[in-house]
N, C-alpha and C positions, 0 to 999 in steps of 0.2 A: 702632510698638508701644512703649508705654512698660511698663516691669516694674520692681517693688521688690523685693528680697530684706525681709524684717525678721522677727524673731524665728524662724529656718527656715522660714517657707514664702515663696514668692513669688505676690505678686500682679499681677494683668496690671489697670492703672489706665487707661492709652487705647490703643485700637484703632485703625489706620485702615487703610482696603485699598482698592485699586483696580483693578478693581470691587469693590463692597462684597461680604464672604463671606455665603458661604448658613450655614444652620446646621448644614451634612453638613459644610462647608469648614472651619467654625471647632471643629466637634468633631475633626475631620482637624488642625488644626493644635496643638491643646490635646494631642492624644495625641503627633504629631510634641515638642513641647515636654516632656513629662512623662517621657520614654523617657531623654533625653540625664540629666534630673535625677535620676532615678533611679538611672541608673548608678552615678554620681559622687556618692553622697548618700552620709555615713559611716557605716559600719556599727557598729553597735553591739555592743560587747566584750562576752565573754561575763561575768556575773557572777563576782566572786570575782577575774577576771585584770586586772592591773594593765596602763597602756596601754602604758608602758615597758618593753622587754625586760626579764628578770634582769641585774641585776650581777655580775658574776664577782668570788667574796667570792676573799679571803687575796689571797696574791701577783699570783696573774694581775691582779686588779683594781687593786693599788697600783703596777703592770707600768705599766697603762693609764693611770693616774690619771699617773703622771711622766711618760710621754713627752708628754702631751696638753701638761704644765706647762712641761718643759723647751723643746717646740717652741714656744710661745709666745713664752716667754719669748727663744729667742732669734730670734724675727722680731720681736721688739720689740711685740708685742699683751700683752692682760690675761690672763697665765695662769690666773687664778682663772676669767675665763670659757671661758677656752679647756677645762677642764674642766668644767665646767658644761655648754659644748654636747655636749661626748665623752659624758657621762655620763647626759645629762638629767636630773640633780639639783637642786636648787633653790642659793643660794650659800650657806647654813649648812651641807648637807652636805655639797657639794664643798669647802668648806675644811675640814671635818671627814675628807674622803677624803685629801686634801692632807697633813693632818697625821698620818695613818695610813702613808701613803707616806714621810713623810720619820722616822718614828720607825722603821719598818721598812729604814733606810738607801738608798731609793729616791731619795728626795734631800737636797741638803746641809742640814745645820742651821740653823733659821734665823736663831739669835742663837750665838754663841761662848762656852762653855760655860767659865766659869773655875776652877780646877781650887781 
C-alpha cells in the first residue's frame, strides 16, 4: 500500500493484496486505517485560547526567564534560544523578556555602566 500525507488528509494511491480484497475487506481495512488517524489527529483549540500556556508575568517569570539564560549559558549553548524554547516565545520577545530579567537584577548587566 502506498499512502501520501499532503495538505491533512491522506491518500491511499496503490493498493496491492494477496489475495486480492473483497469490498467488505477493503471497507474493513479503510475503517481499521481511519481509527488510528483519528486518534492522533490534533484537536482544535478552543476559540479565543492561545496554544501556548500563559506566561507567569512579574518576578516569577523574569525567575524563569534567568535560569533558562544562565544555564545555557553556562553549558556553553545559545541562551537567547535557550529561552525561547523555556518560553515559547518567538526571539524578539525572548530578548525582550531577557532584558526585563536583567533590569529587574535577575541578571548581570550587560554593558558596564560608567558613572
Amino acid at each position: 500500500m502506498t499512502a501520501v500525507v499532503s495538505h491533512g488528509r491522506v491518500t491511499i494511491e496503490d493498493l496491492h493484496a494477496q489475495p486480492p480484497l473483497s469490498a467488505d475487506d477493503f471497507a474493513a481495512l479503510v475503517d481499521w486505517i481511519e481509527r488510528p488517524l483519528a486518534d492522533d489527529a490534533p484537536r482544535a483549540a478552543d476559540p479565543g485560547r492561545r496554544a501556548r500556556p500563559a506566561w507567569p508575568r512579574g518576578h516569577a517569570g523574569r525567575r524563569i526567564v534567568a535560569e533558562a539564560y544562565r544555564t545555557a549559558q553556562g553549558e556553553g549553548r545559545d541562551p537567547v534560544l535557550a529561552v525561547m524554547g523555556a518560553t515559547g516565545h518567538g526571539r524578539r520577545k525572548s530578548l525582550r523578556l531577557i532584558a526585563g530579567a536583567r533590569d529587574a537584577g535577575f541578571l548581570t548587566p550587560r554593558h558596564h555602566r560608567r558613572a
